[in-house]
DRENDRENTI-540093 format. One record per residue: residue number from 1; residue in three letters; x, y, z of N, C-alpha, C in turn. Coordinates in nm, 3 decimals, padded with zeros to 5 digits. Example, Ala and Ser with C-alpha at 12.3 -4.5 7.8 and 13.67 -1.06 7.14 Angstrom:
<lokols>
LOKOL  1  ALA  01.319  -00.569  00.780  01.230  -00.450  00.780  01.320  -00.330  00.780
LOKOL  2  SER  01.285  -00.225  00.708  01.367  -00.106  00.714  01.290  00.003  00.787
</lokols>
This chain:
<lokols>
LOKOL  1  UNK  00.084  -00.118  00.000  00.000  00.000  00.000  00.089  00.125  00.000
LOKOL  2  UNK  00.049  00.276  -00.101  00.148  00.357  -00.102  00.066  00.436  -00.018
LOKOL  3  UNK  00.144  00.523  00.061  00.052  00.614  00.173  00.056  00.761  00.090
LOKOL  4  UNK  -00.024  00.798  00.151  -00.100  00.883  00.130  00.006  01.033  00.080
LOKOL  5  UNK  00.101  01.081  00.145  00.226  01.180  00.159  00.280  01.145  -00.017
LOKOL  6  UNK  00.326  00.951  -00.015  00.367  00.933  -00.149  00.312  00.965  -00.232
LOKOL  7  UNK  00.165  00.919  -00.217  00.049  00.947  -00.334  00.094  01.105  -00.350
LOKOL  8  UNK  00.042  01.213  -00.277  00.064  01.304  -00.300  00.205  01.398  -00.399
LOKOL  9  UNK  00.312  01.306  -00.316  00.461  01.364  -00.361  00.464  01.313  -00.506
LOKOL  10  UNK  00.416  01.215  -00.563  00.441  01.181  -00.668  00.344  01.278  -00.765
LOKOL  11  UNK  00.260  01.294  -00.711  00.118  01.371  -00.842  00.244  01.557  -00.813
LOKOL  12  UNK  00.296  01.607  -00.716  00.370  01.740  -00.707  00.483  01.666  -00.785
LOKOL  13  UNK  00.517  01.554  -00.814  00.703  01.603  -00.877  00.666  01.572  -00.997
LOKOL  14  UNK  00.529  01.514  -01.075  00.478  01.529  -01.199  00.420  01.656  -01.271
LOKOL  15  UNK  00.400  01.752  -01.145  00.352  01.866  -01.202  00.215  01.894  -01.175
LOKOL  16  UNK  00.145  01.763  -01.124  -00.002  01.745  -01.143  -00.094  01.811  -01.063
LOKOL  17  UNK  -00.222  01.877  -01.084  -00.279  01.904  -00.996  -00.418  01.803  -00.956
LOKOL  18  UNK  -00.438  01.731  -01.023  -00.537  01.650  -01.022  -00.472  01.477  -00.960
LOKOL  19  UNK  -00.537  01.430  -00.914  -00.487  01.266  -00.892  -00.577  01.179  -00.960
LOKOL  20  UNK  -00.489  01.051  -01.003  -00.588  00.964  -01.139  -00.679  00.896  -01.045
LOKOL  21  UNK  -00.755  00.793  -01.093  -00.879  00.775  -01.031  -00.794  00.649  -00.946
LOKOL  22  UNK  -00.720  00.606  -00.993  -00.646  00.466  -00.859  -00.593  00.550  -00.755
LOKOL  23  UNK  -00.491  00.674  -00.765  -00.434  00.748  -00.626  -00.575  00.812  -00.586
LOKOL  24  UNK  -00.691  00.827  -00.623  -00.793  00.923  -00.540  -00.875  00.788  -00.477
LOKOL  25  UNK  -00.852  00.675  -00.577  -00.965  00.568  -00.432  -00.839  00.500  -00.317
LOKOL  26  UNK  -00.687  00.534  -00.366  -00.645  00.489  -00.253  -00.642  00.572  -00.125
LOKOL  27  UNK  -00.603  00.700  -00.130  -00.681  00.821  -00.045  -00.804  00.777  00.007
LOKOL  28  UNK  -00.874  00.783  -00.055  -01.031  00.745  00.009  -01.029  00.606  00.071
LOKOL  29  UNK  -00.972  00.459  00.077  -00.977  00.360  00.145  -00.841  00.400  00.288
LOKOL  30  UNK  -00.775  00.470  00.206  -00.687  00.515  00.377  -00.756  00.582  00.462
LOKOL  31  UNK  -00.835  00.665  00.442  -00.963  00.760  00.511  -01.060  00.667  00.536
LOKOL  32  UNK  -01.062  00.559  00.530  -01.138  00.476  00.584  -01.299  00.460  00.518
LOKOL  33  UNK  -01.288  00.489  00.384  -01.432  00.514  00.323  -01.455  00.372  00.199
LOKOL  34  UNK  -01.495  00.305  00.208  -01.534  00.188  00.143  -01.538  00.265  -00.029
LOKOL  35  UNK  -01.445  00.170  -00.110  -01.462  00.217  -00.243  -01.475  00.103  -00.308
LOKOL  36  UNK  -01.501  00.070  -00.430  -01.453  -00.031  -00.500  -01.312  -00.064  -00.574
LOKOL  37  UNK  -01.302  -00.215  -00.547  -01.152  -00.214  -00.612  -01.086  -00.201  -00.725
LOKOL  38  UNK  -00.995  -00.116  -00.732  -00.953  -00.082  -00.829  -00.796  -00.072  -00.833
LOKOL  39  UNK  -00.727  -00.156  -00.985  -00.610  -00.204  -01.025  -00.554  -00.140  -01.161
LOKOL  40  UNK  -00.451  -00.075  -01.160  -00.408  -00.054  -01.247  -00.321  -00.169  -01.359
LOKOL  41  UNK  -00.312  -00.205  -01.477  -00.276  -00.292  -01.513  -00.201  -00.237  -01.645
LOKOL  42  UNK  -00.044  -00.253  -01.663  00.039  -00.158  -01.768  00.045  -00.269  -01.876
LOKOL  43  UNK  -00.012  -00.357  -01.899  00.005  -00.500  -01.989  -00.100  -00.558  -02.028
LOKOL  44  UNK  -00.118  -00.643  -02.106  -00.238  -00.704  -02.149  -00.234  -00.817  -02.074
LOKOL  45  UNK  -00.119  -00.908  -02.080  -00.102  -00.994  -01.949  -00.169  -00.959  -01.803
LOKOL  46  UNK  -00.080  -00.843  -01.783  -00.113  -00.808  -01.629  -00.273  -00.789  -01.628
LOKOL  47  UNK  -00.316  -00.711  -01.706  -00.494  -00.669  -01.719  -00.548  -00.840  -01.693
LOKOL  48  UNK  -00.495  -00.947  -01.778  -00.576  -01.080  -01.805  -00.549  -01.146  -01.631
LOKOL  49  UNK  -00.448  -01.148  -01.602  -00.405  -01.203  -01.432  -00.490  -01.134  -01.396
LOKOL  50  UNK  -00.526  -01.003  -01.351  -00.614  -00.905  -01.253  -00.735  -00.985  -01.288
LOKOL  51  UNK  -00.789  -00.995  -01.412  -00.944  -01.024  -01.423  -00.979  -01.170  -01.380
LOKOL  52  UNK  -00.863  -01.256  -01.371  -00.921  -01.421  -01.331  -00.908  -01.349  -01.201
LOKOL  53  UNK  -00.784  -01.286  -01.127  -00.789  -01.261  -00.955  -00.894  -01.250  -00.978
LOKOL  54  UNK  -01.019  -01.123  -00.962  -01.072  -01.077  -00.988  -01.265  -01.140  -01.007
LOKOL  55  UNK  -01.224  -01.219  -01.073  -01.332  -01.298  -01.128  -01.422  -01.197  -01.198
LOKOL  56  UNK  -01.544  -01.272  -01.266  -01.573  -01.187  -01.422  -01.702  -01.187  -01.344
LOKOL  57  UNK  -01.769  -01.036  -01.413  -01.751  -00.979  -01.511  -01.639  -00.901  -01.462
LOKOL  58  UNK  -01.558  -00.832  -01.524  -01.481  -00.693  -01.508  -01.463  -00.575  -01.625
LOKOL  59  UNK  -01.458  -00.443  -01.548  -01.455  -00.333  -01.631  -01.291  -00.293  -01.675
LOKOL  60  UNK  -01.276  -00.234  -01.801  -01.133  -00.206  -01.815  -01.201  -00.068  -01.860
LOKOL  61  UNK  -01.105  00.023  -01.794  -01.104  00.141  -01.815  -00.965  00.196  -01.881
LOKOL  62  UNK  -00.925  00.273  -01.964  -00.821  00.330  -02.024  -00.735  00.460  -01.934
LOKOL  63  UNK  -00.639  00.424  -01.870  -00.571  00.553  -01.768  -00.465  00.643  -01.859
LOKOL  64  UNK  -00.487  00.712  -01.888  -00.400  00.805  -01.966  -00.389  00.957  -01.972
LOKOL  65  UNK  -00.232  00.970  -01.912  -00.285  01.154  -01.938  -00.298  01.220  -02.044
LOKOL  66  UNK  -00.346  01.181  -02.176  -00.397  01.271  -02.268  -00.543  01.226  -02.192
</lokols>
């Protein structure tokens, strides 16, 4: 789990003012607020492992800063 300071330090040494939707639900499950789970996956492999973990159905969403 990355805490919360990291989450942050990393979105300031990118420049960012916004956080992507995986650093804003990990914020929100450190705050103790029930979210749904959510995995980032940089591979088509890695995406296919997450979805058997996972079990089906599952949503793939596209993370990209454009």
């Amino acid at each position: 789990m990355v805490v919360k300071q990291q989450i942050i330090d990393k979105a300031r040494s990118e420049s960012r003012t916004l956080l992507t939707e995986v650093e804003s639900k990990e914020l929100i499950r450190q705050a103790g607020i029930s979210v749904s789970d959510t995995r980032l996956a940089t591979s088509r492999e890695e995406a296919t492992s997450m979805s058997k973990q996972f079990g089906f159905p599952v949503v793939l969403k596209i993370a990209s800063p454009d």
